[in-house]
Structures are given as structure tokens and as C-alpha cells.
C-alpha positions as CSV (number, residue, x, y, z in Angstrom):
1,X,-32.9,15.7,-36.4
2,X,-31.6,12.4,-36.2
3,X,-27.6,11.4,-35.7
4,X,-26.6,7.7,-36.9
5,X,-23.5,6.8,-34.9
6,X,-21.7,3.8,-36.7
7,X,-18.8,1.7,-35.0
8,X,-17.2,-0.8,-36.7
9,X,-16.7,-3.7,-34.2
10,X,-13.3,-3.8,-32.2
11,X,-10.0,-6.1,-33.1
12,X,-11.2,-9.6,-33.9
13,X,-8.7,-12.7,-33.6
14,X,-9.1,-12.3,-37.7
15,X,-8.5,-8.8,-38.1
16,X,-4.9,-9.7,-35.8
17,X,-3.7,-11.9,-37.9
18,X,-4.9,-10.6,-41.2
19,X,-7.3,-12.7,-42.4
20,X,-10.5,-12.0,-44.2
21,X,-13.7,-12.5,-41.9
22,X,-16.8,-11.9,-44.0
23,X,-19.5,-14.4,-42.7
24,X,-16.8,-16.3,-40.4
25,X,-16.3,-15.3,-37.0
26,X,-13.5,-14.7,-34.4
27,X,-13.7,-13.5,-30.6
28,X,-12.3,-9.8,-30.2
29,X,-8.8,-10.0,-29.1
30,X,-7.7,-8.2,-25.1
31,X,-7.1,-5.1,-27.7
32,X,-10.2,-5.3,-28.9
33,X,-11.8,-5.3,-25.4
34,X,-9.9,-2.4,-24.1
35,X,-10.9,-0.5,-27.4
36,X,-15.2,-1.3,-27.0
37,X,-14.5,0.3,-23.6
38,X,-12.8,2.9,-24.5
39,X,-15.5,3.6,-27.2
40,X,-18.1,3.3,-24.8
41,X,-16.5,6.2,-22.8
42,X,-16.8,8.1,-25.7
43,X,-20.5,7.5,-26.7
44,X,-21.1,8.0,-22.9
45,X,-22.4,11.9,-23.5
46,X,-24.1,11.3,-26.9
47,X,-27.4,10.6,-26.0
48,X,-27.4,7.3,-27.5
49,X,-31.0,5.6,-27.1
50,X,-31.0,2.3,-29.2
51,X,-28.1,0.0,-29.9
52,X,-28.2,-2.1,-33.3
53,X,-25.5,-4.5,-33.3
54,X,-25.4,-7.2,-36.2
55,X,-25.4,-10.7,-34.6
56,X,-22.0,-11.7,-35.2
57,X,-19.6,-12.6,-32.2
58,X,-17.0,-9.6,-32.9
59,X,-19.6,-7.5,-33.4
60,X,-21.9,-8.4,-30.7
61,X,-19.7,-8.2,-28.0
62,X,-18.4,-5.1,-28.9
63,X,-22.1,-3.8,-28.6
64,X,-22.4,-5.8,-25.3
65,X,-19.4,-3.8,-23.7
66,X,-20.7,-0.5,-24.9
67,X,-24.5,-1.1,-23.7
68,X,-22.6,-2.5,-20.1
69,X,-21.8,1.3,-19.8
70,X,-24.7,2.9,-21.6
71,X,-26.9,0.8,-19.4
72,X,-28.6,0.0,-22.6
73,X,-29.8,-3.5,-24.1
74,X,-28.7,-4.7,-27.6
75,X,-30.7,-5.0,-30.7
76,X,-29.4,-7.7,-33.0
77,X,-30.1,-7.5,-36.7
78,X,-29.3,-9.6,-39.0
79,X,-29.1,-7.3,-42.1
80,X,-26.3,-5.7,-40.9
81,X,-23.9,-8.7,-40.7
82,X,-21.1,-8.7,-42.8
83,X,-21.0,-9.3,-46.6
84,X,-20.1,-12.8,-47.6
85,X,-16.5,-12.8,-49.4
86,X,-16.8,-16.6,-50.6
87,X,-14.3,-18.4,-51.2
88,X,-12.0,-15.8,-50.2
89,X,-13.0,-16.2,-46.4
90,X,-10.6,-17.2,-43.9
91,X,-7.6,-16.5,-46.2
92,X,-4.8,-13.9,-45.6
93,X,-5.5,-11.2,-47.4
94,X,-1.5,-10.5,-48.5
95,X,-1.6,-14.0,-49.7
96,X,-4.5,-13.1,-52.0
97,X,-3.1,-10.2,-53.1
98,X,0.1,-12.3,-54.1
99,X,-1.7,-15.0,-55.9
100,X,-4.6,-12.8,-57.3
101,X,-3.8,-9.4,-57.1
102,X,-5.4,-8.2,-60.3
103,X,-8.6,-9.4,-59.4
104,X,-8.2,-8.3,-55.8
105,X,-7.3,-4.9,-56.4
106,X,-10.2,-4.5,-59.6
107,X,-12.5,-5.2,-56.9
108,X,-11.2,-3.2,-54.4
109,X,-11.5,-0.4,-56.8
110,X,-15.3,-1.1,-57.9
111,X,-17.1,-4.4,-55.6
112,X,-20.1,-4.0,-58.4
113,X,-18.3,-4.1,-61.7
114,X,-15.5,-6.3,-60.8
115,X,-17.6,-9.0,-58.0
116,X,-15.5,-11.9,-56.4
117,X,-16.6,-15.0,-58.1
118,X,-18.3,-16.3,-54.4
119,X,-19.2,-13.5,-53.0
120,X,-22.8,-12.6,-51.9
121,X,-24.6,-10.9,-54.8
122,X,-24.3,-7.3,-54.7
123,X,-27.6,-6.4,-55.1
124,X,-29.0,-8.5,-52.7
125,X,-26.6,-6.9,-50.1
126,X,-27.9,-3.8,-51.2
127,X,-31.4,-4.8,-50.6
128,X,-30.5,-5.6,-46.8
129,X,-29.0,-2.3,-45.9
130,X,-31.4,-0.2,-47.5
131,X,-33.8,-2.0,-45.5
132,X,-31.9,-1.7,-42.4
133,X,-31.4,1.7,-43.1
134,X,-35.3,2.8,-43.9
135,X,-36.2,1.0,-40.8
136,X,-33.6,3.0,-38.7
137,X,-34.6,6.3,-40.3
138,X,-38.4,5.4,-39.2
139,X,-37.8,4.8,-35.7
140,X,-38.9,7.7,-33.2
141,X,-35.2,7.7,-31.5
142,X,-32.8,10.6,-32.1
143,X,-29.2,8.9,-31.1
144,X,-28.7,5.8,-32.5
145,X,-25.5,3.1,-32.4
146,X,-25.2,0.8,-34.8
147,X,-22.3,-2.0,-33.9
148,X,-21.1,-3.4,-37.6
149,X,-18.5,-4.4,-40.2
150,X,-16.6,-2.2,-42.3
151,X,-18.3,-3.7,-45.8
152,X,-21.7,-3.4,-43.8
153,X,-21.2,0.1,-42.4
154,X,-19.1,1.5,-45.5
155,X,-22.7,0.3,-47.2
156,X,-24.4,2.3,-45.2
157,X,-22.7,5.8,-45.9
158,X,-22.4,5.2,-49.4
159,X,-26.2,4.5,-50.0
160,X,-27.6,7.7,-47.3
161,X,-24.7,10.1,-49.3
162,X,-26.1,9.0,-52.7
163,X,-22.1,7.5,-53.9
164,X,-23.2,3.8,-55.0
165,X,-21.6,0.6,-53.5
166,X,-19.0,1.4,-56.2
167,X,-17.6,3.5,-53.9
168,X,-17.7,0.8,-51.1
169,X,-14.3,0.1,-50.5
170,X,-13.3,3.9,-51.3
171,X,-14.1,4.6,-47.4
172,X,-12.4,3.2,-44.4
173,X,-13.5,2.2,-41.1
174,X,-11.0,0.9,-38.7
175,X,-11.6,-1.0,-35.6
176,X,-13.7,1.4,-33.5
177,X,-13.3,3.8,-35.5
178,X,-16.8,5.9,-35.1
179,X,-18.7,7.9,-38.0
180,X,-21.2,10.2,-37.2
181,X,-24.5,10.5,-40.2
182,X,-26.9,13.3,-39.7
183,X,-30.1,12.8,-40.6
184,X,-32.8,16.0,-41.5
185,X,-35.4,16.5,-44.1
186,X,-35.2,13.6,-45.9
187,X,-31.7,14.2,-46.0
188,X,-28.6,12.6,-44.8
189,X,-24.6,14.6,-43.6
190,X,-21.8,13.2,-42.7
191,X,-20.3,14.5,-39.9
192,X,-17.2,12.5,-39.1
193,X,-16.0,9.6,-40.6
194,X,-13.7,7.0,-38.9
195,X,-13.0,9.1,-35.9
196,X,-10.7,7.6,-33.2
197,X,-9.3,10.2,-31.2
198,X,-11.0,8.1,-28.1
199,X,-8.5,5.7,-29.0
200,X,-6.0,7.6,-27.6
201,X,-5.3,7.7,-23.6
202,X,-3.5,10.1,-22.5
């Protein structure tokens, strides 16, 4: 039995001021600091063995904080880097709903039938997590962490659940928030998705 714990990275710069990241980057925000720790505490009884981050700066050093902890190192992998949005990178995303809102929202509701007219090619994204994903499967670890976007990670439950990237922007991941994948027989569970009770301090 094998348990996939995904984390999508902490608060970026970006994700503060609402703008959409994709293959730009941005340095995690005091927030987002205080929330890899606080995720690390969490993760600290898990067993977690490996960390996967993908290579990207708000990403990264949210894996860097949690392996501090975990005493573990960091794996970067590129495949699990964002998705590129195009030409809709490093705009506000309110702004793009205002000046393009029926194309924003038709691809909110189904990324393979309705693409942005930029964006990386859906099948080739596909491609890259799959790959990530039968690599991860193979490995002989039981507790895994794998540090990640929301596009990237949401990928990743919709292909090990069977849903189609479709359904990619159907689930949500906010900063930190931590989904747990079960992995038995060939097959894969969800446990929790977007969990973030650790967010909380009491």
C-alpha cells in the first residue's frame, strides 16, 4: 500500500495579488512561509520518505521548508511544473474574466474542449503527468510528498481516479492545502482532498 501526499505550494507573490502564474514565477509571500511550516508540522508523523517538488521557486521552497523539518532532501522534477497558460500569464485573473469571460469560464468548465488559444497542448501535459505518475507508482517508497501546482496536482487526481483532464478545474487545491491518494492493487483512493485543518493554530 502506497499513500501519495500532494501539497500545492504555499502563497506566491502571484497568488496575493491575483494574478495567473503558470510557467512564471514569484517568491512565496511571509504567509506563505508560515503556511510550508505549518504543513511541515503536519506531515511530521506521516512517514513521508521522498519529496518530489517541481522546480519552480514557489514550489521549491515550499518543499525546501518542509524537508528542513522532515530532515529529508528534495527531488525536483520537471514534469510536475505548472501548465503553461500562454498569453494569459501574468494577467489578473478578474481582469480576464471582465474582458473575456466567456472563454474563461468555457475553459474553466472543460480545459480539453474549450483550450486557451496559448496554452500548452493538453495532451502533451497529459503525457508529463502520466509519466510522473507511473514513475512514482514504481518506486519502492510507501509515503510520498509531492510539492506542486494546483493545474499539475488537480492533473494528478483526475488521471489516478479515472475523471479525464475535463474535470481538471472541477477540483480545488488551495495554498497548502494537502490531498491524500491511496494507492493498492493497481488501484488508486482518494482519501482527502484539499485538507487544511493544519492551517489553523489554535
Amino acid at each position: 500500500m502506497r499513500h501519495l501526499y500532494l501539497l500545492r505550494h504555499a502563497q506566491s507573490e502571484y497568488n496575493e495579488k491575483g494574478i495567473f502564474q503558470g510557467r512564471l514565477d514569484s517568491d512565496l509571500t511571509p504567509l506563505g512561509f508560515v503556511q510550508a511550516r505549518l504543513s511541515a508540522q503536519e506531515l511530521q508523523n506521516k512517514g513521508i520518505e521522498v519529496i518530489y517538488s517541481s522546480p519552480q521557486r514557489r514550489a521549491y521552497k515550499t518543499a525546501l521548508v518542509i524537508a528542513d523539518v522532515l530532515g529529508l532532501d528534495v527531488h525536483v522534477d520537471e514534469r510536475i511544473r505548472e501548465m503553461s497558460f500562454g498569453d494569459y500569464e501574468g494577467r489578473r485573473f478578474w481582469a480576464i474574466m471582465e474582458e473575456e469571460g466567456e472563454r474563461l469560464r468555457a475553459w474553466l468548465s472543460n480545459p480539453v474542449k474549450n483550450p486557451l488559444p496559448t496554452q500548452e497542448d493538453m495532451g502533451k501535459f497529459e503525457e508529463r503527468v502520466r509519466s510522473f505518475l507511473r514513475d512514482v507508482i514504481d518506486t519502492p517508497h510507501q509515503n510520498l510528498l509531492i510539492v506542486a501546482h494546483g493545474g499539475t496536482l488537480h492533473a494528478i487526481v483526475c488521471l489516478s481516479l479515472g475523471l479525464g483532464l475535463e474535470n481538471l478545474w472541477n477540483v480545488h487545491m488551495d495554498n497548502t492545502g494537502l490531498t491524500v491518494l491511496k494507492y493498492n492493487d493497481g488501484r488508486f483512493e482518494l482519501k482527502n482532498l484539499n485538507k487544511l485543518c493544519h492551517m489553523t493554530v489554535s
